[in-house]
N, C-alpha and C positions, 0 to 999 in steps of 0.2 A: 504494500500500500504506500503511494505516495506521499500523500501528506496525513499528517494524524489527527485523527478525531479531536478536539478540543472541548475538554468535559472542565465544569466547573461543581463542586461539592460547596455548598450552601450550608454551615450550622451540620449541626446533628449532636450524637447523643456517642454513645462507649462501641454501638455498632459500627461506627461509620469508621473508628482507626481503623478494624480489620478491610472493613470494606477498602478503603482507600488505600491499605496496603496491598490486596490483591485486586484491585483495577489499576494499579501503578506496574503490574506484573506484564502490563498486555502493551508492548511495542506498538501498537497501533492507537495506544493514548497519549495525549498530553493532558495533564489532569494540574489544574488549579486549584486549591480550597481556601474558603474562608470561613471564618470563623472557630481559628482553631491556634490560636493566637496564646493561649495560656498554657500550652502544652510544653512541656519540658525538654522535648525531641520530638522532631519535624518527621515530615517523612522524605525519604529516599526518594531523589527523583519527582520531588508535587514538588509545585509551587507554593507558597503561601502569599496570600494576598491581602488587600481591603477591598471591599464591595464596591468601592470607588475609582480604585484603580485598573480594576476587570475590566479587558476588555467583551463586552457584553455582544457587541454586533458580530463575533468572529468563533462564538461559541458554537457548537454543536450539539452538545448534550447539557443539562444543567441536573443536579439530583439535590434536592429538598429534603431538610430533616423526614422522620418518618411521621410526624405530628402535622405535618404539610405547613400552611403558613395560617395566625389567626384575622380576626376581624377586622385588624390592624396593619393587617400587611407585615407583621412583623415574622421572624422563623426563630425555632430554639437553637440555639448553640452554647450549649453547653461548657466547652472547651473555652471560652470565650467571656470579655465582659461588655464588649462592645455591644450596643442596640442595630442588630440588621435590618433593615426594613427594604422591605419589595417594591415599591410605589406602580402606579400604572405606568409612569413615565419610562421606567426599569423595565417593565415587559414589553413597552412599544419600542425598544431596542434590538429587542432578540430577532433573529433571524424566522424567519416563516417557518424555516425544515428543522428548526431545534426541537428534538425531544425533552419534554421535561418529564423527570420521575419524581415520585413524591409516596409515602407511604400508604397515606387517607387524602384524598380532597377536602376539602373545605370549601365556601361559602363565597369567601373572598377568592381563592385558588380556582374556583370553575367561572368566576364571574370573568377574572382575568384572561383566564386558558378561549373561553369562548369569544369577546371582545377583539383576542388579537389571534384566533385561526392560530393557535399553536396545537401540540399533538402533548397530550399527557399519559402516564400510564401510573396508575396508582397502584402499588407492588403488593400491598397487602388484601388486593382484591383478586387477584391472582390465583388462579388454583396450582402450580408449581411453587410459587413463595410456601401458601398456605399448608402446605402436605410438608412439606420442608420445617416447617417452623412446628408442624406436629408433635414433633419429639422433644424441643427444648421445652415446649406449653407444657408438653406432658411431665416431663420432667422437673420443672418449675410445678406442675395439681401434687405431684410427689411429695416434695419440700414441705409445701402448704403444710397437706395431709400429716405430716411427720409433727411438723410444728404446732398444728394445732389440735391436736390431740392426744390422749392419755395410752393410749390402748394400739395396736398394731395394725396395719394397715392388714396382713396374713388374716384369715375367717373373718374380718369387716365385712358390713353387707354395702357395696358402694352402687351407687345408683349414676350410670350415664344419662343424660338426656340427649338426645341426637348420636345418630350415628353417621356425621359426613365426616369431613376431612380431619378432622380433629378428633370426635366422639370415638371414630374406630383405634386409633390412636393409645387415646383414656383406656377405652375398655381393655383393648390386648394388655398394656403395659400394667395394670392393676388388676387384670388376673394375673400377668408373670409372679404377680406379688403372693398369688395367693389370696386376695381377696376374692369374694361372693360376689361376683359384678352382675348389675341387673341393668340391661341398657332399653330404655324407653325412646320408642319411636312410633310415626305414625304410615310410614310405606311397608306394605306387605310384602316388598322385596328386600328392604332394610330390615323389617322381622327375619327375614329366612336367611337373612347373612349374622345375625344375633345367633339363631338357633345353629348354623352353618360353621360357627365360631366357638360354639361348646358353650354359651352363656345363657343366661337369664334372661327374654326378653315379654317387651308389657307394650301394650299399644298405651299411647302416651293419654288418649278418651280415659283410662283405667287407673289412670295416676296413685289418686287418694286410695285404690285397693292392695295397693303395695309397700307404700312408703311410711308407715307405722316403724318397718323392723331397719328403716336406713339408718346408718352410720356416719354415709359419707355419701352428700349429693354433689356432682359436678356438671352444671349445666356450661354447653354449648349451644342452645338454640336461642338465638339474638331477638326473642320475642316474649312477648308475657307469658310462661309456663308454668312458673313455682309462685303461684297467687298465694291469697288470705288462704283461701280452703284449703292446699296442697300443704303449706307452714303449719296449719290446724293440726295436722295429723304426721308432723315429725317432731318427734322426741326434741326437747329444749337441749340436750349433749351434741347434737347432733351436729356437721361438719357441713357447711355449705360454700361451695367453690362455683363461682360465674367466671367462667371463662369466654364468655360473651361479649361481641364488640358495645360498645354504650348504645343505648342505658341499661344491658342486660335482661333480663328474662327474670331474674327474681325480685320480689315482693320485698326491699331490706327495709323499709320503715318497719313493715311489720316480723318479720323476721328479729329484729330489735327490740322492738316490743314482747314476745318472745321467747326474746335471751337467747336467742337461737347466732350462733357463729357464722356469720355471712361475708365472704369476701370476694369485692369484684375485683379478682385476678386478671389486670388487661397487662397488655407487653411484657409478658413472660418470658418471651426468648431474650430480649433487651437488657429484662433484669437479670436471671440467671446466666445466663448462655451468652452474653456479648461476640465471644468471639466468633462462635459460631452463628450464630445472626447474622455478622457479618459477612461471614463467607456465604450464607445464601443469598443474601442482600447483589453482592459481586457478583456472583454466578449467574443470575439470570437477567440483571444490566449488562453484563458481556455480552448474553444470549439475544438480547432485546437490540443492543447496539448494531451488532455483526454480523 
């Protein structure tokens, strides 16, 4: 390749060292960051810059914290004490064929992305990121589990809710455990891959006829499922993990009310697993670029 891609890294969070360490890997980048200004040691081969000094019209790629940008035009960087900000006048610079990546859109971020005909791809909407990030999430309900509880995760009776990219994930890794895994869903072919998997499964209409004897409920379905009724009928000791994008699927006012242990577990690979976040993160911006 003749000339190289010119990617610029925006802010971000403990994912983005790795990341920018293996997108610096690929001869076919030249890779800029900002917002990364308080770090101790630089990276090999990146530039480091100021959001002002970027050259912005000659870019190619640009990649956004994973929290994307807020109402303010502003973006996280962590690494950083500097205030970033996006402005419109900043996006009406960027070239037409720039890709931009970002974790989640936002409000401001699609207002911009549409106004100026740019091309976005938000990575954690992705079924490749998300089957990928299944095992540090899972790994991360583990922790939880460990942590907030008395009793052993081995003959706990643990309740999945959903079984896609994630739920199947939960389930296999906390039977390895030796847990009682009972995974609730509502497709008849999602039941037969339950049953097909050696577990417990409940069509989710049935909720409240099962969840008396739970120990440990970890919802992944991003929708109202663990209501008043559903908390009614689990035990106050009881273990509840939302691994759900916001606002989640469980009831926590009342769950609180309760006494019941409720925690909405969001960016789990981020918080336990950076490094490898990272390197999914990389892996399929490579894939998306080239």
């Amino acid at each position: 390749m003749k000339n190289k891609i010119r990617i610029a890294i925006l802010g971000g969070d403990a994912r983005y060292l790795e990341m920018t360490k293996k997108l610096a890997e690929n001869n076919h980048f030249e890779l800029e960051v900002v917002g990364f200004d308080q770090l101790n040691e630089g990276f090999f081969g990146v530039k480091q810059t100021d959001l002002e000094d970027l050259s912005v019209e000659e870019l190619d790629a640009v990649i956004l914290p994973v929290t994307g940008i807020d109402e303010d035009g502003k973006i996280n960087a962590v690494f950083s004490n500097q205030k970033i900000h996006l402005s419109t006048d900043w996006f009406e610079r960027l070239s037409k064929h720039v890709v931009m990546f970002t974790g989640i859109s936002t409000p401001y971020l699609a207002e911009q992305i549409a106004t100026h005909g740019l091309k976005l791809i938000p990575l954690m909407n992705r079924d490749d990121v998300a089957i990928y990030n299944a095992v540090p999430t899972t790994e991360g309900a583990i922790m939880l589990a460990i942590q907030h509880t008395n009793f052993t995760i081995h003959d706990a009776n643990v309740f999945v809710l959903g079984l896609g990219r994630v739920g199947m994930t939960v389930a296999n890794k906390f039977n390895g455990l030796g847990a009682n895994v009972f995974v609730g869903a509502r497709k008849a072919s999602d039941l037969a891959r339950v049953n097909e998997m050696g577990l417990n499964g409940f069509h989710l209409d049935e909720i409240t006829t099962y969840t008396e004897s739970c120990d440990i409920l970890i919802n992944t379905i991003p929708a109202s499922i663990v209501t008043s009724d559903v908390l009614k009928t689990i035990k106050s000791n009881a273990l509840i993990i939302d691994l759900a994008s916001k606002p989640g699927g469980v009831d926590f006012a009342y769950a609180k009310k309760r006494g019941i242990t409720a925690i909405h577990a969001l960016g789990l690979p981020g918080r336990v697993a950076p490094k490898t976040a990272g390197e999914i993160l990389a892996k399929v911006i490579n894939q998306c670029i080239l």
